[in-house]
N, C-alpha and C positions, 0 to 999 in steps of 0.2 A: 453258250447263251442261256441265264436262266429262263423259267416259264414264264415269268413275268415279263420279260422284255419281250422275248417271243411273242406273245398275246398285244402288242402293240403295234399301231400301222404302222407301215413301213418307213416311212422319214421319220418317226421320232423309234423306232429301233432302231435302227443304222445311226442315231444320234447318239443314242446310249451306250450303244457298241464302242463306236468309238472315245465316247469318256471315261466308259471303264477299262479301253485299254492305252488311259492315258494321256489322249489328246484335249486340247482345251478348247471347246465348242466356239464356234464363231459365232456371231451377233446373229447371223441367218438360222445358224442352226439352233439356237437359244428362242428364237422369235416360235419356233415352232410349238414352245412350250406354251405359249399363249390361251390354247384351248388344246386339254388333255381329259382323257377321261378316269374312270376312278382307277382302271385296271392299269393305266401310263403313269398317274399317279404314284401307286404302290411301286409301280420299279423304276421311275425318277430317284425316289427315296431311297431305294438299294443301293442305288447304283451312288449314291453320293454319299450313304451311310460307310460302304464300301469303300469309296475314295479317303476319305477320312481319318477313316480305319488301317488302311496301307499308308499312308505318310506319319499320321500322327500316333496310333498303337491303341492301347488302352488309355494313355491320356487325356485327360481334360481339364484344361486351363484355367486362372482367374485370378487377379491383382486385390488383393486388400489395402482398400484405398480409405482417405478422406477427401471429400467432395469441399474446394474451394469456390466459393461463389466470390471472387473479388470483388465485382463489381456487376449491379444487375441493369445498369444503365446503357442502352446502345438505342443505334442510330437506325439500325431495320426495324422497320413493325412486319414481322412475318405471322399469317393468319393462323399460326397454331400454335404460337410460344404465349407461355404466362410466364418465361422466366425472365424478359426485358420489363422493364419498367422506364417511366420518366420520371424526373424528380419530381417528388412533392406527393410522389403516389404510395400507397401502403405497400411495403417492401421495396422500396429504393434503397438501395444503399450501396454503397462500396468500403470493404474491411480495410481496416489498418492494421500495422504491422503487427504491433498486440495483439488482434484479433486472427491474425494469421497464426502466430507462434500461438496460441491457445487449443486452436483447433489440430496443429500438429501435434502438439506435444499431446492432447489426449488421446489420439489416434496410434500415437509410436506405443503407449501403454497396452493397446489392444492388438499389436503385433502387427500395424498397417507397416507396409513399405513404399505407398507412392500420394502423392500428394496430388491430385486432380486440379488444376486451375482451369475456372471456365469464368467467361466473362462477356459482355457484350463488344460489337465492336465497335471502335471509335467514337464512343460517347460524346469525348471532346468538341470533336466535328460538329456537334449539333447540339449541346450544351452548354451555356457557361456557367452553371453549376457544378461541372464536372472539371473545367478547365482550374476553378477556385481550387476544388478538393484536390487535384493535382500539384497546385502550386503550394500549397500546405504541405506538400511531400515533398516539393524539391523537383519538381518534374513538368514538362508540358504533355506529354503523352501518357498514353494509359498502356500502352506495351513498354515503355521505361519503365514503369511501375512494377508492372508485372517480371521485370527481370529481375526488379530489387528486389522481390519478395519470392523469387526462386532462388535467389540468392541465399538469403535469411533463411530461407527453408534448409538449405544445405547446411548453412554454416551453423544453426541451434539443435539440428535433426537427423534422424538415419533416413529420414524418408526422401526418395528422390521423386522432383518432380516433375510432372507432365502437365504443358499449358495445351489451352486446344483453346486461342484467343481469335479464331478468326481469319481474315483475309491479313498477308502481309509480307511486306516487299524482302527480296535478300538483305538486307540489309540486318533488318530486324529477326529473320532466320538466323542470321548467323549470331547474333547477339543474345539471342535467347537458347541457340542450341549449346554452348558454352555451360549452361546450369539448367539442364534439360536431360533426363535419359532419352527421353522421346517426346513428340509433342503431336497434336493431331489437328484435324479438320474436315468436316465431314464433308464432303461432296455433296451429298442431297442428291441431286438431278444433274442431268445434262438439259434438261428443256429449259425453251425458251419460255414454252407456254407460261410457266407458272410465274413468269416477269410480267405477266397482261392485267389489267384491272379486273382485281375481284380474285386472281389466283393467289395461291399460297404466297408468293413471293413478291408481291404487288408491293412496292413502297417500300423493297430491300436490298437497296445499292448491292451492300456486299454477298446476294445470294447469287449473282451473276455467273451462270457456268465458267463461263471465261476466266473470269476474275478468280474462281476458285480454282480452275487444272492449272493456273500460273502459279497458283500459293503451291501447288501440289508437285508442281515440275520443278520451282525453284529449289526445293524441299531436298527434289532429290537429285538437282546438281550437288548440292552441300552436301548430301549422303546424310541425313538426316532420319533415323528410323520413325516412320510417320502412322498414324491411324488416320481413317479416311471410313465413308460407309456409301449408304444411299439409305433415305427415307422413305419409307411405302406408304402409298393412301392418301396421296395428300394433293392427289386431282392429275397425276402423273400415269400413263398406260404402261402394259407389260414392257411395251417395244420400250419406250423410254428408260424402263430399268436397267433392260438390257445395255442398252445404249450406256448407263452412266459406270453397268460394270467395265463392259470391256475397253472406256476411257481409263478406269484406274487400271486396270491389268497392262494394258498399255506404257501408261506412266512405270511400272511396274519392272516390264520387261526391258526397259530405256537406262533405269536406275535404281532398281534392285532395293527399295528404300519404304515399298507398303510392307509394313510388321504386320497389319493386321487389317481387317475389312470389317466391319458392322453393318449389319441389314436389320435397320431399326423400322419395327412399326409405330404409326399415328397414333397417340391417344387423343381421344376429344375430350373436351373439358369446359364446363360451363361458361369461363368467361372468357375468348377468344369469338374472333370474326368464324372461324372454322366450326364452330361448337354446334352445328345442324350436318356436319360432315360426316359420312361413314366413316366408319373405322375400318383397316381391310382384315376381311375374315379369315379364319383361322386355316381354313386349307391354301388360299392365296399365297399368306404367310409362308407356310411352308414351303408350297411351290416355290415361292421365290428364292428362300432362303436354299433348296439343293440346286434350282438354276446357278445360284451365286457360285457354288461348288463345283460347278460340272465349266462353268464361264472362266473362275479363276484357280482351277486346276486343285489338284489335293497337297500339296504344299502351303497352299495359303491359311493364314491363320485366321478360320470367320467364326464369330460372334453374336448371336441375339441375346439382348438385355433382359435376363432372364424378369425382370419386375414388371417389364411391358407385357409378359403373355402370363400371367399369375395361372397356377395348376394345370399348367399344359408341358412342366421342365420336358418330360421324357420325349412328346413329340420333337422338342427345339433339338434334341439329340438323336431324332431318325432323320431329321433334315442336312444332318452333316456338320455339323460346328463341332469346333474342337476346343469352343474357349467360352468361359460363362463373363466373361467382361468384370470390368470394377463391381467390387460390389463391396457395399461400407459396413462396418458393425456399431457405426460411431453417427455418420452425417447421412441423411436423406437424399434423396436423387432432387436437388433444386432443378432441373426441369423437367420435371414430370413428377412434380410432391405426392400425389394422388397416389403412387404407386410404393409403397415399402418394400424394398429389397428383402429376397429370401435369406432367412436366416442361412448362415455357412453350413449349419448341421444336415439343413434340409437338403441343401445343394451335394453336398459328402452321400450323405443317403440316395437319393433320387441319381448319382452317378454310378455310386456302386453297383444300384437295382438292375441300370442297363450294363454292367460288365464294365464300369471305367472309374479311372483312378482319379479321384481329384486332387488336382495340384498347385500351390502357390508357386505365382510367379513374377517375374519384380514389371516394372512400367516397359520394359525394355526384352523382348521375349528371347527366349536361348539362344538359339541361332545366332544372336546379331554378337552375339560374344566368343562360342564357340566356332562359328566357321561363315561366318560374314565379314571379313577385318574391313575396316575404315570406316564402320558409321559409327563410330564411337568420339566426341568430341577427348582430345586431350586433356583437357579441363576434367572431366568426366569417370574418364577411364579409371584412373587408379582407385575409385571411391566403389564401378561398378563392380572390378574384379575381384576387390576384396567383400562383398555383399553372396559373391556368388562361388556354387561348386564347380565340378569341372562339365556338369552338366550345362551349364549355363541358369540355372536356377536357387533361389536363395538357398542362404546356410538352413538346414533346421536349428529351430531353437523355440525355448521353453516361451515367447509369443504365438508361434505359431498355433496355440490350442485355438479349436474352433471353437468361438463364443455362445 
């Protein structure tokens, strides 16, 4: 036992104990973490720095991507997004194909390998300004859409891509995992709370816990490699966190199908309902982010967006993550504009400083190539295996310079 853990009361040593030799904390023993003090602190942080460290090595991860904003039109008003709009409002818009092939093609110059699509969901539904712009393409739906233009993305580009469109039945799982390395969707929460008038989720059909572990569980009947997270600070308690980790770790252990995990913090920003909201602070942050590690064991591939905690890189790497997320050289983070993504160089520097290697890696993380077989669509395969080594990570080549 280090001195650190030692120096902690007894339930949350005997917790720690336990994580570091491997077991994956239950929701009880996670809830303890709620109120810690600075000395539980420091060796939570060990102890997950540690976990990290033993699965993952010296590595640290991160996709060079371009950020697809299809379409900014959807049917939730969630109290902290500025990235939905409704028509007719400044920045409405949904790209066409041109506009899609533009943005790949300058991205594939800058040695990206994955195309991000994010988009609202079902616009249609509550639009028919959306329905018109649909039928102009050939299409009633806004996920047919988005299949055609993963399509297009393969068929003009090296980049493979990754939709993260929201709630959506098997049907359209299987349709979209066909021209998908992987696709994702965030969980957010398990509360209900934040379904009540005035919380974060008030008037968002599709932020409904329910509705979202269904997208997550069908995902991974299909074996579908998925990203998935939970969102801090956004009116939700510790226990609740907890609660939405070990639903995905759950899902998880069912169907072997979460590639990766995101514990993304709240930004506020002046023009949303939420814009008088805390932001959660920087040690919270933390805290959460090694609970997330000690919850879903050191295997797991977890991620903060390094743009959301600007000059704090090194702490997001004593809290246990072993992957710095997309991050563009090319397109802006359209939900959360306010924030510019770390240059790559800084990120290369700031890993090296704590002893780790950074490393590109495609939409689709190693593992699911080298010794995971079947999440890989048919369709798919022959395009990922030739992209990658026998690592499971891309070829190097004269793109890869960091910009």
């Amino acid at each position: 036992m280090t001195q650190s853990v030692s120096s902690c009361r007894p339930a949350i040593a005997d917790a720690l104990e336990r994580a570091s030799a491997g077991e994956r904390l239950s929701a009880q023993d996670a809830y303890r973490f709620a109120e810690i003090n600075s000395t539980e602190l420091i060796a939570l942080l060990q102890v997950a720095d540690d976990l990290r460290a033993r699965y993952h090595g010296d590595t640290i991860t991160y996709s060079r991507k371009v950020f697809i904003p299809l379409t900014t039109l959807c049917r939730d008003y969630c109290g902290y997004c500025t990235f939905r709009k409704d028509p007719g409002e400044p920045g409405a818009n949904t790209m066409t194909p041109d506009d899609v092939l533009e943005v790949v093609s300058n991205g594939e110059k800058l040695g990206c390998k994955e195309a991000l699509f994010s988009l609202g969901d079902k616009p249609e539904a509550l639009f028919p300004e959306m329905r018109a712009t649909l039928q102009q393409f050939g299409h009633r739906r806004t996920l047919e859409y988005l299949t055609e233009m993963c399509r297009l993305v393969l068929e003009h580009s090296s980049l493979l891509p990754h939709a993260n469109p929201g709630v959506m039945g098997p049907k359209d799982l299987e349709r979209l995992r066909d021209v998908n390395a992987s696709m994702g969707l965030m969980l957010e929460s398990t509360s209900r709370r934040l379904l009540a008038p005035g919380m974060a989720h008030d008037n968002a059909p599709d932020k409904d816990p329910e509705v979202r572990l269904k997208t997550l569980e069908n995902a991974g009947k299909l074996r579908i490699p998925f990203t998935t997270g939970i969102l801090i600070g956004i009116g939700e308690t510790f226990q609740e966190r907890v609660d939405a980790l070990v639903a995905i770790r759950d899902l998880h252990e069912r169907y072997g199908h979460i590639q990766e995990v995101i514990v993304q913090n709240f930004r506020t920003k002046p023009d949303i309902p939420m814009a008088s909201h805390a932001e959660p602070a920087l040690l919270d942050f933390l805290r959460t982010l090694a609970v997330s590690r000690l919850v879903l064991g050191g295997e797991m591939n977890i991620q903060a967006p390094p743009n959301l905690t600007p000059e704090q890189y090194q702490l997001l790497l004593t809290a246990g993550i072993n992957d710095w997320g997309g991050v563009s050289p090319l397109t802006i983070d359209y939900i959360n504009p306010e924030a510019p993504w770390p240059q790559l160089r800084t990120l290369e520097r700031i890993s090296s400083e704590m002893g780790l290697r950074l490393r590109q890696r495609l939409a689709l993380y190693p593992e699911y190539l080298t010794r995971k077989p079947g999440f890989i669509a048919p369709a798919m395969e022959p395009r990922l295996r030739a992209m990658a080594d026998d690592d499971g990570y891309p070829h190097a080549d004269a793109d890869d310079r960091l910009p």
